[in-house]
N, C-alpha and C positions, 0 to 999 in steps of 0.2 A: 504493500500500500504506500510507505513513505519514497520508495520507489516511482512506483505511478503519480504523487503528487509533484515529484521532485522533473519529473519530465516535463508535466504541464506547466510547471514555472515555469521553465524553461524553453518551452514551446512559446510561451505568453513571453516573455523578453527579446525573445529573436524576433515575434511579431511589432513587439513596439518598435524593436532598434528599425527591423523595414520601412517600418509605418515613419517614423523620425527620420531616415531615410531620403525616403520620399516626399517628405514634407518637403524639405528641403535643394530637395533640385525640381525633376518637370514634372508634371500632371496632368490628367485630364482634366479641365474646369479651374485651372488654376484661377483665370478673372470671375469666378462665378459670385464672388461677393462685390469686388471692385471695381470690376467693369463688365455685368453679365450681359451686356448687348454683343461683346466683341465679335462672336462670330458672325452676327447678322448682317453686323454692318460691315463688315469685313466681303462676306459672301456678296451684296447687293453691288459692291463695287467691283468687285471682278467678274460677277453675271453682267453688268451692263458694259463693260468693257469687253468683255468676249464676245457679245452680242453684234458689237462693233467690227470686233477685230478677232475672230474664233482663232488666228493662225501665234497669236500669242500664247496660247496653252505650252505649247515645248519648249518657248523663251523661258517662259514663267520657273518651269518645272526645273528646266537647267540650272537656271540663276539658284534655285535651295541648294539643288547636287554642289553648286562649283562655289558656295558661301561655305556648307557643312566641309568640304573635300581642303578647305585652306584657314586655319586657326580655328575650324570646330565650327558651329551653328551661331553665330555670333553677331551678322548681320554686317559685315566687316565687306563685304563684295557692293553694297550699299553705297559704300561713303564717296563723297566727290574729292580731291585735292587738283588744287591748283596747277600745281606738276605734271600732271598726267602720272602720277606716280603711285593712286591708287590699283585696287588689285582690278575693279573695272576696267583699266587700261592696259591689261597684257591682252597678251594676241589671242589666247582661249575666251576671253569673256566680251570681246568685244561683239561678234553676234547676240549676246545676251539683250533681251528688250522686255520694255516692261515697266521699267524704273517707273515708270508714271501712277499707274497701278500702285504701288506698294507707297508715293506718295500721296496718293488720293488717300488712302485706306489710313495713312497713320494721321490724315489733317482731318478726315471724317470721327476717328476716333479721339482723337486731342479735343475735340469740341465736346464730347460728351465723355468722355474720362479722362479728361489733360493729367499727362505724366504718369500713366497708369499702364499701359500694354507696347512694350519694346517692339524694337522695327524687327528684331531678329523672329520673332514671333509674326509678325503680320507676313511675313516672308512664308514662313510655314502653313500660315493657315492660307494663304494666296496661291503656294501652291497646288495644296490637297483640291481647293475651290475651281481652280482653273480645270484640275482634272474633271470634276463633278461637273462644270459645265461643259466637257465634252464629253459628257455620258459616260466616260469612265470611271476607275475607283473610288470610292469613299473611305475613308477612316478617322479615327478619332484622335484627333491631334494633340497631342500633350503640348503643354504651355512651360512658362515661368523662366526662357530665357531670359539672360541680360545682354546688353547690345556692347562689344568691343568696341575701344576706342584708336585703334588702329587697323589700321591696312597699307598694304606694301607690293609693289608689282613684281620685287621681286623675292617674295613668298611663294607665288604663283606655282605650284607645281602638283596639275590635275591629270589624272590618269587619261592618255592620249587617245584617238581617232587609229594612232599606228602601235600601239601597244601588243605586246607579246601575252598569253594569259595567263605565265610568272607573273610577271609587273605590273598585271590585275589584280591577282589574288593578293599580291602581296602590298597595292598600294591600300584595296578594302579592309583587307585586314587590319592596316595601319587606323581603319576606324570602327575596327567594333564588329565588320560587317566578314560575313564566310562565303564559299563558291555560291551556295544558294543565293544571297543578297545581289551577289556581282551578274547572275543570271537575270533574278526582275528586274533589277533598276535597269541593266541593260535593256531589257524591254520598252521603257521608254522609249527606245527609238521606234516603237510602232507610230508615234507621233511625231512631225516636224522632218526639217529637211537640213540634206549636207551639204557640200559643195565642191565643184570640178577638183579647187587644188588639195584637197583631203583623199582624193582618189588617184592623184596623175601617176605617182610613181609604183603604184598597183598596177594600173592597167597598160605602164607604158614604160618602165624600167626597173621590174621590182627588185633582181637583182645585179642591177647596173648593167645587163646584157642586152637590156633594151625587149625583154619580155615582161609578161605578167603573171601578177599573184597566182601560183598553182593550184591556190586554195578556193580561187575563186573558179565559179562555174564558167566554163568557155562560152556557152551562147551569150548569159550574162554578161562577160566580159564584152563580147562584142557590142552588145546594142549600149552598154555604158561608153565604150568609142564613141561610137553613133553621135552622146549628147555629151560628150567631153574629148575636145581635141586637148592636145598638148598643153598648148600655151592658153587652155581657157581660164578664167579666174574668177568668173563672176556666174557661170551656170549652177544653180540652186536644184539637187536631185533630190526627189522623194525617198526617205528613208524607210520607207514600207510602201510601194508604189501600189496605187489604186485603193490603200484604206488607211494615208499619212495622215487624214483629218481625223478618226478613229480609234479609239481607245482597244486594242484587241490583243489576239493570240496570232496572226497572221507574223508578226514578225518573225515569230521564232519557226514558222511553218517556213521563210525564205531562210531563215537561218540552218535548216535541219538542210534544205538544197542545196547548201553552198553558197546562198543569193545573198547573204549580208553584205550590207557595202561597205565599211570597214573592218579593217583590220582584226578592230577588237572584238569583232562582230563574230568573223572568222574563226578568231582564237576562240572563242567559245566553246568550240568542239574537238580543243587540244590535249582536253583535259576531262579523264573520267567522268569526276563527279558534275560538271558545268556541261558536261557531254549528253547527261543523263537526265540533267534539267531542263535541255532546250528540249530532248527530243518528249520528253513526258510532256513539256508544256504544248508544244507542236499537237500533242496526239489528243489534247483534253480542249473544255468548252472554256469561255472566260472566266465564268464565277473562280475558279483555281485561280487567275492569274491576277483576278482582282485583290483578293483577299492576301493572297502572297506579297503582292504590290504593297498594301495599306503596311503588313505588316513590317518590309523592307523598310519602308520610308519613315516609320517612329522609329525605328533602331536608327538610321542614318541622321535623323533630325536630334539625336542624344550626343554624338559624335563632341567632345570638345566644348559643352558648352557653360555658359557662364554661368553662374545661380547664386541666389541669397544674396551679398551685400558682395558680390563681385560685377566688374565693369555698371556701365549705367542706363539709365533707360530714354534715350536721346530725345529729344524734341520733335525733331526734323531726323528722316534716315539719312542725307545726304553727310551730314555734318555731326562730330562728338557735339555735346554741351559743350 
């Protein structure tokens, strides 16, 4: 008996230390007392901007990946400098779009809880939203970051377009994230589009002989000729051709063919376990790949980030206080 009690203590203490824990970094409903409008209003600002502009969803979604992937979820990919020497200014983030969005959202929210819900947050809840209004995934976004007060261009160093799937697994792993995560988030590329010079030295000198990626499928490769000469630099390809508007499983059905357009896309299938993931997801219906998805993106959104009385909760996302 003094046994059995002495466990349930001990059960109940490892529950409070969780529960304490958790208090103190993210949650679900963290504003639910001090600012329970947030998600709504949050939501009504990227539904009527998509409404506008539906081809910002894969901006959106990128911008959390490429904030969480450089000093943690921080909102640090946000800030403007005069320099050009913010991390918005390297060569990977420069496609990124949107920044407008995530300023609406924190000047709608300042009016009704000034100084109360961090940019690094409305980043997060912008992007789960963006997905929900392309009828894609849903899930419940844990809150309670705080917003870093730097950024630096050259911090910058996001797992590539030409990456091998070593120096995938091993940059995800560097947040939290296993072959499974580096499998769904990949899947985002079912939305949004790439461009000619991310593909030129695939399809036109992959190993300086003046041939192409082995890996890629030959008819493929050719009709990607077709819409990508040499010296192209501004032709924009669909990264899931005929369903890039769409939230789906089609991706990994071109990915199980060979038909990924980059590299990292490729490597996918270099690797047992990541091997096993594209093609299970290939073979199954969305609901798997949604619920997979939600659950990827609050592990990657925990990455690094700030909590309790670290960094602060900015005014404007452009700018520290």
């Amino acid at each position: 008996m003094a046994a059995s009690k002495q466990l349930i203590v001990s059960c109940l203490f490892l529950v409070l230390l969780f529960a304490q824990a958790t208090s103190q970094g993210l949650r679900v409903g963290f504003y639910s007392k001090t600012c329970p409008q947030v998600e709504g209003i949050v939501k009504k600002v990227v539904f009527d901007a998509m409404k506008k502009a539906p081809t910002l969803g894969a901006p959106l979604l990128r911008m959390f990946f490429h904030d969480c992937f450089v000093r943690g979820c921080d909102g640090s990919v946000l800030l403007d400098k005069s320099n050009n020497q913010a991390e918005k200014s390297a060569i990977p983030n420069l496609s990124l779009r949107g920044f407008g969005i995530i300023d609406d959202s924190k000047a709608a929210l300042e009016k009704v809880c000034p100084g109360i819900v961090s940019c690094s947050d409305v980043l997060a809840l912008v992007a789960r939203d963006a997905m929900v209004a392309l009828e894609g995934p849903s899930w419940e976004v844990e809150t309670g970051r705080r917003d870093g007060r730097v950024s630096n261009i050259n911090e910058v160093n996001l797992p590539s377009p030409f990456d091998n799937i070593t120096k995938l697994i091993t940059d995800f792993r560097s947040k939290g994230l296993n072959e499974k995560d580096l499998v769904i988030l990949s899947g985002g590329h079912t939305i949004g589009m790439g461009h000619c010079p991310l593909l030129t030295n695939r399809l036109y000198n992959f190993t300086g002989r003046g041939d192409s990626d082995p890996s890629l499928d030959s008819e493929y490769a050719a009709h990607l000729r077709k819409k990508c000469k040499p010296t192209d630099t501004t032709t924009a390809l669909e990264m899931d051709p005929g369903s890039f508007k769409t939230f789906d499983v089609s991706y990994f059905t071109l990915v199980a063919k060979r038909r990924g357009l980059f590299q990292s896309d490729a490597a996918l299938l270099d690797n047992s376990k990541t091997r096993g993931y594209v093609l299970q997801l290939a073979r199954t219906h969305g609901s798997m790949f949604f619920h997979d998805f939600g659950v990827s993106m609050v592990k990657m959104g925990r990455a690094g980030v700030l909590t309790g009385q670290s960094g602060e909760i900015r005014k404007m996302c452009r700018v520290p206080n």
